[in-house]
N, C-alpha and C positions, 0 to 999 in steps of 0.2 A: 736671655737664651734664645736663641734662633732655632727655629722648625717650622718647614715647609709643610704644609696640608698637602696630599698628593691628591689629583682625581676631583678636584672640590667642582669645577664646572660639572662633571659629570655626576658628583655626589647630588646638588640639586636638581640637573634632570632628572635624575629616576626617583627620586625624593617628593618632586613638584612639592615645596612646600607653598600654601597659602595664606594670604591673610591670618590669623587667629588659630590656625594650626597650633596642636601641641606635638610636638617631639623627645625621644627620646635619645642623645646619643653617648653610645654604651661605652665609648671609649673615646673620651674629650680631649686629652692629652692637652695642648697648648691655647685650644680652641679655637682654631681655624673653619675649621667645618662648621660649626657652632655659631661662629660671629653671623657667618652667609644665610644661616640656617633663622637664626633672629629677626636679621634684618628683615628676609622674604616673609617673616610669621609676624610682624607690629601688627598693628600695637600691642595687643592682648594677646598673642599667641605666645605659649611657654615652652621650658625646655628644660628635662631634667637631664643633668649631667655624671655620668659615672666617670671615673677613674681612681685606679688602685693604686697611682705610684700619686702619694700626698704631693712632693715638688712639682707634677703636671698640674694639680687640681687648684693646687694655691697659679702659679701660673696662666690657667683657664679664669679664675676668679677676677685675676687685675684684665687680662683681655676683655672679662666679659662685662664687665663694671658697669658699664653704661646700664645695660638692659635689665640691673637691678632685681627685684624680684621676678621679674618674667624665665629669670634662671636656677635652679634646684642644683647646687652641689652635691655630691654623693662619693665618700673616697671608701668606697667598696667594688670588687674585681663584681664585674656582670653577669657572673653565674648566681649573684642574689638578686637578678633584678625582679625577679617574679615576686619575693620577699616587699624591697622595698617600695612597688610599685605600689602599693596597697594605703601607702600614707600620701599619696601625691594625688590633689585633690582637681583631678582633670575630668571631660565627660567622657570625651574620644582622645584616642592617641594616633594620631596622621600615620607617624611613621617612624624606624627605628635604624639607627645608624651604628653599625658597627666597623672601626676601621681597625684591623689586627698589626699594625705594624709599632714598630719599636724606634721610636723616638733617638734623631739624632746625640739628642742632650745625653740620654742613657748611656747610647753608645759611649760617648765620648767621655763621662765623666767618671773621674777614676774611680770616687767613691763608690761606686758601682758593684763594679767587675764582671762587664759585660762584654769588655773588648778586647780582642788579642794584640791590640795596637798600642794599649797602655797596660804599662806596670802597675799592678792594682790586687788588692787582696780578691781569693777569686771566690764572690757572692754569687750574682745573677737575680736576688729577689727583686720582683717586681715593687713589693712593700714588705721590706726588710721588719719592721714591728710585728705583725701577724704572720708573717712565714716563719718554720723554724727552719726548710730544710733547704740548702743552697748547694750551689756547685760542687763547695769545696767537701762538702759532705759524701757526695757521690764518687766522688774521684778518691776519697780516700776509705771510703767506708762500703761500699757496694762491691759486688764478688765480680770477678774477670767477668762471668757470664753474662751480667745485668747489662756491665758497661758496657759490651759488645752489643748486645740487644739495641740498646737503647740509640749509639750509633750510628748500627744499621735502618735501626728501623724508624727513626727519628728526623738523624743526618743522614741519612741516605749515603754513606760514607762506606765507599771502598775500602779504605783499607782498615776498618771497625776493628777486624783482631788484630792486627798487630800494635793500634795505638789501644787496645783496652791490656792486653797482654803487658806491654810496657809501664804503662800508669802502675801497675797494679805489680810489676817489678820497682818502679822508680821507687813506691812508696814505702815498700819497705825498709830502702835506704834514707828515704828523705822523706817527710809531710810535704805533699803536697800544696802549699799555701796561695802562693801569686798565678796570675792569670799568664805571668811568664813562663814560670815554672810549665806548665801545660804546656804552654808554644814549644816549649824546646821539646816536651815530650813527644807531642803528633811532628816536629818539624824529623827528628829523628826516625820515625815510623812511616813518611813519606818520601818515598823515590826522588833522588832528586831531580830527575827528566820531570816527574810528575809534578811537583812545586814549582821550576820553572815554567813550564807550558802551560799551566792550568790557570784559566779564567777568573779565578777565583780564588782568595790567601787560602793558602793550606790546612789551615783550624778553621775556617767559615762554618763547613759541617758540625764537627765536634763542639765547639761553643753553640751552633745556633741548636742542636736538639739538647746539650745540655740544660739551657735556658727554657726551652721547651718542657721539658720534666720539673724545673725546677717551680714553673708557673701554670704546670698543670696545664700547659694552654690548648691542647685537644678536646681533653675533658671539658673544663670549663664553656668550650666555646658548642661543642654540641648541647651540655645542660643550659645554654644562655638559649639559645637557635629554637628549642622547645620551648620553653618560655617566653622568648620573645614572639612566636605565635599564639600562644593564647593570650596577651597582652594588646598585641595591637587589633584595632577598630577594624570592622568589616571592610572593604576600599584602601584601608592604609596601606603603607609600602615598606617594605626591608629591602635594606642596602648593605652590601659585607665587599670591604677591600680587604682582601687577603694578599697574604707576602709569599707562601711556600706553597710546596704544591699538594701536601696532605693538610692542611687548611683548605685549599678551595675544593678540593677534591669531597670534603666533609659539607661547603656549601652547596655543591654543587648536586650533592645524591639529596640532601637535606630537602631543595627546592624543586626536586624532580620528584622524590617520593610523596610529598607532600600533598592529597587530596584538596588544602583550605589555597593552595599557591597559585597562582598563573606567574610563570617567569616571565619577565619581558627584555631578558638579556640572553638573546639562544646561545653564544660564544658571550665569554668575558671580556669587560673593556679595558680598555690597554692605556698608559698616558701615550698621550700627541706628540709628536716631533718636538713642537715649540716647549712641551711641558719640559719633555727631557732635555732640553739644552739648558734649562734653569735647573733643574734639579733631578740629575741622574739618579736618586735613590729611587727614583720611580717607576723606575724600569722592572723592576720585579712586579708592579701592581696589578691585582687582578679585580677590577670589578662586577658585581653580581646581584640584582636586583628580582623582583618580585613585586606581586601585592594582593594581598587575601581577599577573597571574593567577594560582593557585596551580597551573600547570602549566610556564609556565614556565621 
């Protein structure tokens, strides 16, 4: 499976990892950032690895093989990391890596049903075994008003009433099932000036804050962001690449309210020209760093 790490130069500047460093990074996915993150911490620096989608982690585990036990797998979502952090037998933690973005391979694989690009029953679990509740649940079982909410305030989605108004007429003709079924639903509910002109497919919204409820990922990523400061060592540093813009927006009050913080990224960093000629999914990347004071 192919997936590009975005940002990883810039993930180890602000990272500085060293020698014998331990890390933690909260969302490993393929293990990109990870491999870089090993190498800079030999011999004896470790690294404990979260991720909640098990096909990432198994993935992360053959990347990461070499570095053998200097690696901790973890197929638990990061909002437990204050939990599990408690069996990981390190003195200081350097620094903690969060990168919030959604994995090519997700996308694209049908079994999923995360993309409006493929015919797919419509899930969106992160880790389908301990979630119960998915896409297809919301779209057929949540009142006009929720799915409107959630739209708006989620996808940032113009026209929110008329595709939750619809859904919620389709369904009483039809179950809602395929991640098709959806398309045709919002493709009807949008303008067609608006789908042709617009930068961006016409479901991007309405699937990406679906997914977003379906993975809790606001919640979870502020109860990680709290823990992951009382976790890390005095001097250590926090790194968060975010994809949307009420994700950075959440880093961004996070590391300003923050009395234990000194941010060392006043504006967020962006990929490089060269980055994006190899991989334009990086174009939405926002990175954002930190590192708690040596008093502490």
């Amino acid at each position: 499976m192919e997936h590009q790490s975005v940002l990883t130069k810039e993930v180890i500047k602000y990272l500085s990892p060293n020698p014998n460093d331990h890390f933690i990074d909260a969302t490993v996915g393929f293990g990109g950032h990870a491999y870089k993150i090993l190498k800079k911490t030999a011999p004896s620096g470790k690294l404990l690895a979260f991720d909640w989608d098990n096909i990432a982690l198994l993935n992360a585990k053959e990347k990461l093989k070499e570095f053998g036990k200097r690696c901790t797998f973890i197929n638990k979502n990061f909002s437990e990391i204050g939990l599990v952090i408690k069996d990981w037998q390190v003195d200081k933690v350097s620094g903690i890596l969060f990168d919030l973005g959604t994995s090519n391979y997700q996308l694209t694989d049908k079994n999923r049903g995360f993309s409006f690009r493929e015919n797919s029953e419509l899930d969106m679990r992160m880790s389908p075994n301990s979630q119960k509740l998915s896409a297809k649940d919301i779209v057929n079982k949540f009142s006009e008003f929720e799915i409107r909410k959630i739209l708006f305030d989620l996808g940032e989605e113009k026209f929110a009433k008329t595709i939750a108004r619809n859904i919620v007429t389709r369904r009483r003709e039809k179950f809602i099932n395929t991640t098709q079924d959806l398309v045709g639903i919002i493709k009807n509910s949008v303008p067609p000036r608006v789908r042709v002109n617009s930068k961006i497919h016409f479901a991007t919204n309405t699937f990406r804050a679906l997914r977003m409820v379906v993975n809790k990922e606001l919640d979870n990523l502020e109860n990680a962001l709290k823990q992951a400061l009382q976790i890390l060592s005095p001097g250590g540093r926090i790194v968060v690449i975010s994809f949307h813009s009420l994700e950075d927006r959440i880093v961004k009050n996070f590391f300003k309210n923050s009395d234990l913080l000194e941010v060392v990224t006043m504006k967020p960093v962006m990929a490089s020209v060269e980055e994006l000629e190899k991989n334009p999914r990086a174009r939405s990347a926002k990175l954002r760093g930190a590192i708690k004071g040596e008093s502490c």
